[in-house]
Every structure is written in C-alpha cells, then in structure tokens.
PyMOL Python script that loads the backbone (N, CA, C, O; Angstrom):
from pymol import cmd

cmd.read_pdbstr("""\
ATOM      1  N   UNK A   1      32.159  16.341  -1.251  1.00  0.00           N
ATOM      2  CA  UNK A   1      31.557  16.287  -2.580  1.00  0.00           C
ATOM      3  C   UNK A   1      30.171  15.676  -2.468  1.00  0.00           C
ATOM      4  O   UNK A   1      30.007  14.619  -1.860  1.00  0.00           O
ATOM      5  N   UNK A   2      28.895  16.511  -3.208  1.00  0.00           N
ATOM      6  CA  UNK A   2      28.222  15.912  -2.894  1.00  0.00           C
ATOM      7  C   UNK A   2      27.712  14.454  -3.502  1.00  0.00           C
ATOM      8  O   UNK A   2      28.745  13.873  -3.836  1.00  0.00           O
ATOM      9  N   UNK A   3      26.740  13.739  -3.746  1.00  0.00           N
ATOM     10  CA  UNK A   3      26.481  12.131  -4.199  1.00  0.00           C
ATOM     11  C   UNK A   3      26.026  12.696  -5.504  1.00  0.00           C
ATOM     12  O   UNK A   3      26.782  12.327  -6.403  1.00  0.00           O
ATOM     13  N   UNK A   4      25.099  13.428  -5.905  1.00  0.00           N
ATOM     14  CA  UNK A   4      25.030  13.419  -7.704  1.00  0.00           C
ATOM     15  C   UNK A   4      25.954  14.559  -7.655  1.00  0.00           C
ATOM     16  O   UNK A   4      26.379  15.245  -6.726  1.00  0.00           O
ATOM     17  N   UNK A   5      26.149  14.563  -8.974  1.00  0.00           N
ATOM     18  CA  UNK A   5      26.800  16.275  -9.862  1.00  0.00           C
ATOM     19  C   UNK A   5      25.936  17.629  -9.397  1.00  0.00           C
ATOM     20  O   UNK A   5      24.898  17.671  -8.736  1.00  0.00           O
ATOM     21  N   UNK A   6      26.376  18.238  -9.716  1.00  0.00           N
ATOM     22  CA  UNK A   6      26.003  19.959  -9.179  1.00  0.00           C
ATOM     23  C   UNK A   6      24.906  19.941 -10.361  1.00  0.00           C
ATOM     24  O   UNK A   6      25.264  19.723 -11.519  1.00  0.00           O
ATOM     25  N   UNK A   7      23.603  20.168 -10.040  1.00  0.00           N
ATOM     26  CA  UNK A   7      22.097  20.297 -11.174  1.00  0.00           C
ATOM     27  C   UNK A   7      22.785  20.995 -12.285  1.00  0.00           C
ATOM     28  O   UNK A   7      22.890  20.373 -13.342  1.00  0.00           O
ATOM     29  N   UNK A   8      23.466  22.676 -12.173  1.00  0.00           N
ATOM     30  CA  UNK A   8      23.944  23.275 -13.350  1.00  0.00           C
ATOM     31  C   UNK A   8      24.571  22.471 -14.447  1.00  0.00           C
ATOM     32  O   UNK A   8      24.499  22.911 -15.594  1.00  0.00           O
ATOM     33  N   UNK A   9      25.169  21.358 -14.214  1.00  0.00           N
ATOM     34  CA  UNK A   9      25.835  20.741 -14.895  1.00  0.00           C
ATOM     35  C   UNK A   9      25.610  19.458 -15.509  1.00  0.00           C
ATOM     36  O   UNK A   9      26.336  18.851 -16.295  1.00  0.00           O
ATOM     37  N   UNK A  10      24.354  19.100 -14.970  1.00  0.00           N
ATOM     38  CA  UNK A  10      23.986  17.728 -15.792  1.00  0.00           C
ATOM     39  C   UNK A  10      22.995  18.262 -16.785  1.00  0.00           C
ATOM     40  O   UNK A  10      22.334  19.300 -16.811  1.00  0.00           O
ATOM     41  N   UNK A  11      23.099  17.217 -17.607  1.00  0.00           N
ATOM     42  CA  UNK A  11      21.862  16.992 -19.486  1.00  0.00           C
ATOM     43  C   UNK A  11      20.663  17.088 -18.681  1.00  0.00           C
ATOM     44  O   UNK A  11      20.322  16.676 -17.572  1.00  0.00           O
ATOM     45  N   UNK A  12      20.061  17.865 -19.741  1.00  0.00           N
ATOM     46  CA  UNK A  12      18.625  17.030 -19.408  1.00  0.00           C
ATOM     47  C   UNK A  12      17.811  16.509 -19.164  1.00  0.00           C
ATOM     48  O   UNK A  12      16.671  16.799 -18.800  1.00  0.00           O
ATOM     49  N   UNK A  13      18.718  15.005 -19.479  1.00  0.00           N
ATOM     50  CA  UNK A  13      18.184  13.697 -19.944  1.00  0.00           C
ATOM     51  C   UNK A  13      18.302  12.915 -18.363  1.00  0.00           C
ATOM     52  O   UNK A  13      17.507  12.096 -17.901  1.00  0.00           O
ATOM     53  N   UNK A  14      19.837  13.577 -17.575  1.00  0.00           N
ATOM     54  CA  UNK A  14      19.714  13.163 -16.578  1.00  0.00           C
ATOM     55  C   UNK A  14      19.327  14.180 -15.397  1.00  0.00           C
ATOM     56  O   UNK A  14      19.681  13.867 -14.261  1.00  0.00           O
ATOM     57  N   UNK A  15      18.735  15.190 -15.563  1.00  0.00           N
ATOM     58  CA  UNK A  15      18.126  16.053 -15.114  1.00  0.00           C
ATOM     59  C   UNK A  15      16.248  15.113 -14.804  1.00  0.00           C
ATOM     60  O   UNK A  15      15.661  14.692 -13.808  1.00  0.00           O
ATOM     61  N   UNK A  16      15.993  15.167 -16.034  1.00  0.00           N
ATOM     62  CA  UNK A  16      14.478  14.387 -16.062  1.00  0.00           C
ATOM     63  C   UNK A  16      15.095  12.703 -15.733  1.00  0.00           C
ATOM     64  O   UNK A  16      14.062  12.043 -15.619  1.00  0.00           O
ATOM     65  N   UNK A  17      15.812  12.139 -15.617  1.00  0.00           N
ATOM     66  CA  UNK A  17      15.873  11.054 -15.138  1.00  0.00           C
ATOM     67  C   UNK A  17      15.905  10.859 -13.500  1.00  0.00           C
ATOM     68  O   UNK A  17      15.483   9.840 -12.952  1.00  0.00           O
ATOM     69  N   UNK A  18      16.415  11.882 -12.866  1.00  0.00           N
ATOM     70  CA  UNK A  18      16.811  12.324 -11.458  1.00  0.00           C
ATOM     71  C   UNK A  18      15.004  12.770 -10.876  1.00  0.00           C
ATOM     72  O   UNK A  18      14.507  12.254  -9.875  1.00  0.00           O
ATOM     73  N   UNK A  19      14.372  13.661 -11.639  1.00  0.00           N
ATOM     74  CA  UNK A  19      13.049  13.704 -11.072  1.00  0.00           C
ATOM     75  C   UNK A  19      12.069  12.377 -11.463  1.00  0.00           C
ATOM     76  O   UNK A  19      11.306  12.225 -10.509  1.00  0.00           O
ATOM     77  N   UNK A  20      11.865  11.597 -12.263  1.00  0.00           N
ATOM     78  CA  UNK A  20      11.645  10.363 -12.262  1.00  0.00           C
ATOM     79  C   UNK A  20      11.962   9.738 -11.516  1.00  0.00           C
ATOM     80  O   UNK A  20      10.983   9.134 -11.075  1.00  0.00           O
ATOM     81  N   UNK A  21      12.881   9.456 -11.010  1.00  0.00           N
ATOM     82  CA  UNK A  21      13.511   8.170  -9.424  1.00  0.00           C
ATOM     83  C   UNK A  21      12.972   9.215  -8.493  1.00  0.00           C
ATOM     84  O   UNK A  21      12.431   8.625  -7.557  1.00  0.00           O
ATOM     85  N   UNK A  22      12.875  10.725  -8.325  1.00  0.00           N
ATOM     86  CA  UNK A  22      12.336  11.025  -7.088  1.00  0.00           C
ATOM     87  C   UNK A  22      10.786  10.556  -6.773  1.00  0.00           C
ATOM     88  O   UNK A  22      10.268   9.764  -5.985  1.00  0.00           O
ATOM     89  N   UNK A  23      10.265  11.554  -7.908  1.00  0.00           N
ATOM     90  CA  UNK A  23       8.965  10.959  -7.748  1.00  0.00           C
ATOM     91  C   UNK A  23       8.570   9.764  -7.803  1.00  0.00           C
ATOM     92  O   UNK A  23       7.700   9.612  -6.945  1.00  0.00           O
ATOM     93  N   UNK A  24       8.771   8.776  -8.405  1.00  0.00           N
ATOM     94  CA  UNK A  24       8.652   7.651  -7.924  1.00  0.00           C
ATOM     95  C   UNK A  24       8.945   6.614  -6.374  1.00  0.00           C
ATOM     96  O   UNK A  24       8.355   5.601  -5.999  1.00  0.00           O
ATOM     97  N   UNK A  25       9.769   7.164  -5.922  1.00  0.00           N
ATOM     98  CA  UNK A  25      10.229   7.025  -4.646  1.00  0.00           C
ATOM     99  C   UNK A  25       8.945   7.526  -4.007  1.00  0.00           C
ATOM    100  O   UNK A  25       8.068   6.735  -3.660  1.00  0.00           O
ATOM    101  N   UNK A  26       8.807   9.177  -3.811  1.00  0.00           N
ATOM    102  CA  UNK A  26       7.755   9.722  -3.330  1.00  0.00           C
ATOM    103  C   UNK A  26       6.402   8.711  -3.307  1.00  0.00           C
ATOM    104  O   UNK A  26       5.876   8.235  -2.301  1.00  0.00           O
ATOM    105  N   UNK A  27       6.055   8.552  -4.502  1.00  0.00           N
ATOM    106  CA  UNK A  27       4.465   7.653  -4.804  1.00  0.00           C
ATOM    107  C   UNK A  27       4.932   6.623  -3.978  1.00  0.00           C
ATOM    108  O   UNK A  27       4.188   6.643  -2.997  1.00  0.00           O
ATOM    109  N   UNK A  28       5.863   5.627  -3.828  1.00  0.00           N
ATOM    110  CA  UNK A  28       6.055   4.054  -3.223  1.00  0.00           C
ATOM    111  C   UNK A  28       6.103   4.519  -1.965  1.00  0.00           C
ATOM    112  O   UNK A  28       5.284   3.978  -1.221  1.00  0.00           O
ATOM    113  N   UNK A  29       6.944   5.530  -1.359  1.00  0.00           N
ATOM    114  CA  UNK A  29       6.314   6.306   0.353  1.00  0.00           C
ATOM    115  C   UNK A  29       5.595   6.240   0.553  1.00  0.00           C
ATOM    116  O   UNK A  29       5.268   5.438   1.428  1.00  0.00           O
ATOM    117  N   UNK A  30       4.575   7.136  -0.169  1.00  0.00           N
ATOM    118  CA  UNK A  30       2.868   7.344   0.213  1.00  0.00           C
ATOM    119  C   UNK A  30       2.235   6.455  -0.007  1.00  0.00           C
ATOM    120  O   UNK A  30       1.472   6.214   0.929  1.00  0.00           O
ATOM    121  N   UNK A  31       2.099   5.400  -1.304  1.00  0.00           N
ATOM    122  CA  UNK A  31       1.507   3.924  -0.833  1.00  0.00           C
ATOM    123  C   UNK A  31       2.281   3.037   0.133  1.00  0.00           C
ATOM    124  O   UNK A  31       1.502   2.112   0.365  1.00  0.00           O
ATOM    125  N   UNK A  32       3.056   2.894   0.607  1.00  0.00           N
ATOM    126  CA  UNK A  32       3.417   2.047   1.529  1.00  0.00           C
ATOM    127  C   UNK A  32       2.921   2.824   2.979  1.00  0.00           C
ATOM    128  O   UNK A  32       2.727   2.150   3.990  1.00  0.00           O
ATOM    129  N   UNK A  33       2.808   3.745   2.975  1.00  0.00           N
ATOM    130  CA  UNK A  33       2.189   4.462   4.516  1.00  0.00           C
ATOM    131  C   UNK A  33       0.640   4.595   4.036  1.00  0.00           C
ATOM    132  O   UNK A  33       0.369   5.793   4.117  1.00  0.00           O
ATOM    133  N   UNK A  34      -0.087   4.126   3.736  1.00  0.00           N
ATOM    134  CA  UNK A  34      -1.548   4.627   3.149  1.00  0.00           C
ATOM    135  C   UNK A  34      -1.682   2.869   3.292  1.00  0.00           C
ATOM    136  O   UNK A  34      -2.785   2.419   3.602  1.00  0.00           O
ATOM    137  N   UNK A  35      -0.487   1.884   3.047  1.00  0.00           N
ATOM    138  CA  UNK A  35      -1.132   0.434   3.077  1.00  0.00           C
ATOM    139  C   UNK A  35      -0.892  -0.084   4.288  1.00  0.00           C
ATOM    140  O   UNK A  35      -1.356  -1.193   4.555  1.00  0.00           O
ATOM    141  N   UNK A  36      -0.079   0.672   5.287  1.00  0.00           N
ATOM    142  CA  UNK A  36       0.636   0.076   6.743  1.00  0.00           C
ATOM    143  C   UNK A  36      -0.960   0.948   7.560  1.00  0.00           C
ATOM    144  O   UNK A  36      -1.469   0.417   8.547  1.00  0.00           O
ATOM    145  N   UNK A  37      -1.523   2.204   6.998  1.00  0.00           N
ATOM    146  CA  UNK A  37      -2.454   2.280   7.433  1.00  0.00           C
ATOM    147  C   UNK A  37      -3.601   2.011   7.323  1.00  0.00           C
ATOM    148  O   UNK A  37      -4.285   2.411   8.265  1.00  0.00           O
ATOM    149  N   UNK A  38      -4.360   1.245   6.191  1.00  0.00           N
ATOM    150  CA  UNK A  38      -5.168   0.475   5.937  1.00  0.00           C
ATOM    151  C   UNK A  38      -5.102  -1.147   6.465  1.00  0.00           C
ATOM    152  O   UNK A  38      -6.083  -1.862   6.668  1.00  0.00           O
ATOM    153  N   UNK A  39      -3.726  -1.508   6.624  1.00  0.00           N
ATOM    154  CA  UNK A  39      -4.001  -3.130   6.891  1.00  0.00           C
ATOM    155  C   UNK A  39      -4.637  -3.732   7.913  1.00  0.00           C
ATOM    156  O   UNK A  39      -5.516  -4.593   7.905  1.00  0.00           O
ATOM    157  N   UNK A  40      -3.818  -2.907   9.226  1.00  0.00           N
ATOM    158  CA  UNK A  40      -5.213  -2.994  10.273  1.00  0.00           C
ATOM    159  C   UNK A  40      -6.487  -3.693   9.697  1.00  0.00           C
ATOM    160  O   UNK A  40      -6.798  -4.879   9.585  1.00  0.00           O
ATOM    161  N   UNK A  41      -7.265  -2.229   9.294  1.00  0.00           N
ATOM    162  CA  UNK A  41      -8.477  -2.273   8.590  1.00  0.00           C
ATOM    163  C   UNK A  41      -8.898  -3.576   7.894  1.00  0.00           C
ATOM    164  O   UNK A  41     -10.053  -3.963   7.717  1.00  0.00           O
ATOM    165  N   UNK A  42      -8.132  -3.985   7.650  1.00  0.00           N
ATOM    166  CA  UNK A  42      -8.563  -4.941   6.357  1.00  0.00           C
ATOM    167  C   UNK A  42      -8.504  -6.377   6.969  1.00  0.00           C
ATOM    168  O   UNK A  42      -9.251  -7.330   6.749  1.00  0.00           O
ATOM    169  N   UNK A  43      -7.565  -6.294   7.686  1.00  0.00           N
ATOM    170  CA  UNK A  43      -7.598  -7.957   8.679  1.00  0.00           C
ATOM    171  C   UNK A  43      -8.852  -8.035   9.664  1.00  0.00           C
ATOM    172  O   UNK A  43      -9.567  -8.997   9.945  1.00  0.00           O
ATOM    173  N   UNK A  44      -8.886  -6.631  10.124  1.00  0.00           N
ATOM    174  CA  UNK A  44     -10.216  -6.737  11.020  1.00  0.00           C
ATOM    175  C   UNK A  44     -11.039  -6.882  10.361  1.00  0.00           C
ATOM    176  O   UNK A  44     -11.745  -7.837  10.685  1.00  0.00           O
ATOM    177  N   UNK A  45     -11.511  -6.062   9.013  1.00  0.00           N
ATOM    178  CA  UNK A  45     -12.944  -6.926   8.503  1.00  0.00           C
ATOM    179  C   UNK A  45     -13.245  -8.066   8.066  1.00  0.00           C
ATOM    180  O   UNK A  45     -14.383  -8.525   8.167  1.00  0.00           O
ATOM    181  N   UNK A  46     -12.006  -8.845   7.374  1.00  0.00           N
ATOM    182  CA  UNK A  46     -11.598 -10.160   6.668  1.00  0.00           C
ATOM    183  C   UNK A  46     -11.834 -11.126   7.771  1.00  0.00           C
ATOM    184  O   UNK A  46     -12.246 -12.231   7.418  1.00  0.00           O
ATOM    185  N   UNK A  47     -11.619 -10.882   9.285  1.00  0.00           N
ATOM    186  CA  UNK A  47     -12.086 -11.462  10.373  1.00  0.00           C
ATOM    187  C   UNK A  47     -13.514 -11.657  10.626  1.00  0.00           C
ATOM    188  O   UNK A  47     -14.224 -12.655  10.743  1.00  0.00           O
ATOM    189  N   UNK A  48     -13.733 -10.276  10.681  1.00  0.00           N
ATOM    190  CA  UNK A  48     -15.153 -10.204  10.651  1.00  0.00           C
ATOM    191  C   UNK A  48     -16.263 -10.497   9.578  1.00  0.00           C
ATOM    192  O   UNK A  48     -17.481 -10.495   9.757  1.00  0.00           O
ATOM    193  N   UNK A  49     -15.617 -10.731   8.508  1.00  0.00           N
ATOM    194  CA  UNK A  49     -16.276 -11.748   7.596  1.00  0.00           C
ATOM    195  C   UNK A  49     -16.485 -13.120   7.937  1.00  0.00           C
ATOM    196  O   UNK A  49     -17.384 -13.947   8.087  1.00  0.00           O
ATOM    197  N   UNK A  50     -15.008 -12.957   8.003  1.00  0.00           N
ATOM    198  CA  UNK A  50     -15.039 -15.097   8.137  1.00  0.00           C
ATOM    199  C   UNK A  50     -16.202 -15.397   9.486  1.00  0.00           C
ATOM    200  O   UNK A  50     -16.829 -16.456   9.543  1.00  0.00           O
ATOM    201  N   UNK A  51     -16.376 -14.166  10.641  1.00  0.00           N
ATOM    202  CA  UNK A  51     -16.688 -14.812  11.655  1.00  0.00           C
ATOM    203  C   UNK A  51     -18.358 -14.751  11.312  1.00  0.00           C
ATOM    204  O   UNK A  51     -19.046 -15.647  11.802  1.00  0.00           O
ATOM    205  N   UNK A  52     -18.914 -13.873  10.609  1.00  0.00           N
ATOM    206  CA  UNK A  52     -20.067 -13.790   9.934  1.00  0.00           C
ATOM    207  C   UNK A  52     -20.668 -15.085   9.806  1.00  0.00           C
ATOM    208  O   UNK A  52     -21.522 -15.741  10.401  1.00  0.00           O
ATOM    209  N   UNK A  53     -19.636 -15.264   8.448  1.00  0.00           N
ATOM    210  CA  UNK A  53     -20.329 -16.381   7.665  1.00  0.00           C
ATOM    211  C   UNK A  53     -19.905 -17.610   8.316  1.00  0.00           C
ATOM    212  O   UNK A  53     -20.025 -18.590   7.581  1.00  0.00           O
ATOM    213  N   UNK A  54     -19.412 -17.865   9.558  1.00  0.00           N
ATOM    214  CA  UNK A  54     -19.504 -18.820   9.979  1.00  0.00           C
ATOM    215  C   UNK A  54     -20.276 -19.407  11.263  1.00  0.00           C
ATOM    216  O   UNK A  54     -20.602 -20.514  11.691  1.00  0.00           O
ATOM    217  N   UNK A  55     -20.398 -17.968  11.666  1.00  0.00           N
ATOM    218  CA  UNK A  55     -21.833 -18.064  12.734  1.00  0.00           C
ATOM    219  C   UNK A  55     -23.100 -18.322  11.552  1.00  0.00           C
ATOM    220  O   UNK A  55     -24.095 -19.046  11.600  1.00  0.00           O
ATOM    221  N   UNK A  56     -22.738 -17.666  10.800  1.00  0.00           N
ATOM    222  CA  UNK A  56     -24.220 -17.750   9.984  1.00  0.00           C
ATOM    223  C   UNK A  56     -24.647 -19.478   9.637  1.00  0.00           C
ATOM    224  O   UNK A  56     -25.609 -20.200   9.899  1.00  0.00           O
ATOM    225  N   UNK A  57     -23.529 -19.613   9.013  1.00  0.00           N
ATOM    226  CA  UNK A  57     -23.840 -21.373   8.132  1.00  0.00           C
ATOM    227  C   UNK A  57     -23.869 -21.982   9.748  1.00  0.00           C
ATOM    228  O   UNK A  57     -24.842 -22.725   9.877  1.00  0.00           O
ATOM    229  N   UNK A  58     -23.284 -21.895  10.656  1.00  0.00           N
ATOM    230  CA  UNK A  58     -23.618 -22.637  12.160  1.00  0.00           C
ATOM    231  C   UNK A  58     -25.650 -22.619  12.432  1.00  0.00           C
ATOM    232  O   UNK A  58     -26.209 -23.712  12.342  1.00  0.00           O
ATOM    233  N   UNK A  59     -26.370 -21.578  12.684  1.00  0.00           N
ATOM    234  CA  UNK A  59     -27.085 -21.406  12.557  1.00  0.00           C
ATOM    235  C   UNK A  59     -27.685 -21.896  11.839  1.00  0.00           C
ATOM    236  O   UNK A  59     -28.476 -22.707  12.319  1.00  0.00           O
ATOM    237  N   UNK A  60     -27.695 -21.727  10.266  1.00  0.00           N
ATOM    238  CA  UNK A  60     -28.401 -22.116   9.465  1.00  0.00           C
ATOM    239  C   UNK A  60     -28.692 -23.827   9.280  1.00  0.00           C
ATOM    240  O   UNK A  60     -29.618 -24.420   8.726  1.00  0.00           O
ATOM    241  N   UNK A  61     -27.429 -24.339  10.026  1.00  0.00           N
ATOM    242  CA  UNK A  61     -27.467 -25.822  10.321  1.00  0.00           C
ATOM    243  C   UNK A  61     -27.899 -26.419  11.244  1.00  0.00           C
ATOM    244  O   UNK A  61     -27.917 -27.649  11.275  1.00  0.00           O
ATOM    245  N   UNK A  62     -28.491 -25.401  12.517  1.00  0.00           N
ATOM    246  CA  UNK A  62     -28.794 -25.680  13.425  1.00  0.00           C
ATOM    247  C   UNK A  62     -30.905 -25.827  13.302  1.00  0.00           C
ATOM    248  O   UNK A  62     -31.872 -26.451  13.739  1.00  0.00           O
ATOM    249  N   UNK A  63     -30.513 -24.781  12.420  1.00  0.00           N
ATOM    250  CA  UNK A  63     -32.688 -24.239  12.159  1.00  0.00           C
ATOM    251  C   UNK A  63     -33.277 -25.165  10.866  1.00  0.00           C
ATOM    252  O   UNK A  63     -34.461 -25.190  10.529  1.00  0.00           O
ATOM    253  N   UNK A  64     -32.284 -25.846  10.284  1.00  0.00           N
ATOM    254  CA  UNK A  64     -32.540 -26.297   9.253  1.00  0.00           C
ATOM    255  C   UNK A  64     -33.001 -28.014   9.636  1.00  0.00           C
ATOM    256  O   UNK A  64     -33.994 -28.330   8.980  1.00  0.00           O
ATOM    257  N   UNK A  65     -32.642 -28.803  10.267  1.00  0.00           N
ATOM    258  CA  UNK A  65     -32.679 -30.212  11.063  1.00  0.00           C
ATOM    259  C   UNK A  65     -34.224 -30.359  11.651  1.00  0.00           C
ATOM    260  O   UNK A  65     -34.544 -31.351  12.307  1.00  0.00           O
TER     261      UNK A  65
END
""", "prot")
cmd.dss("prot")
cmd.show_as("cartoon", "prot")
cmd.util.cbc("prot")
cmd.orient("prot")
C-alpha cells in the first residue's frame, strides 16, 4: 500500500495541500544546496575582510607615530 491515498481519490483541499509540502520541500532543497555552496565563499571573504582591516589599522599605527 502505498504512504498517501491513490491522487483519484483525495479532495482537493488535500490534493493542493500535498503540492504545497512538495514544493516547499523543493524551495528548502535548493536553498540549502545554493547555501552549502555559497558558504565557502562567504567565510573566505569575511576572512579576508577581517585580515584587511587589520593589516590596514596595523599600518596605519605604524605611519601615524
């Protein structure tokens, strides 16, 4: 037997309730693989910020004396 009812036989209501939980599922897939592939990205520049601005203010404390 399968896990829902046979489509011919359900309402509407749980007809459009059944494509609602899919698609939604679908969208939380594709952002969760679109954010596992961006994070990389984002730690490396957040690095490369911090290391910026902290060579920078080093410097700037060094030329400033």
């Amino acid at each position: 037997m399968s896990l829902i009812p046979r489509w011919k036989y359900m309402t509407e209501n749980s007809k459009a309730m059944i494509k609602r939980v899919v698609l939604s599922v679908l969208a939380l897939l594709l952002s969760i693989w679109v954010i596992r592939a961006l994070l990389p990205w984002a730690i490396f520049a957040l690095l490369g910020y911090w290391a910026f601005t902290w060579l920078t203010k080093s410097n700037w404390n060094k030329w400033s004396d």
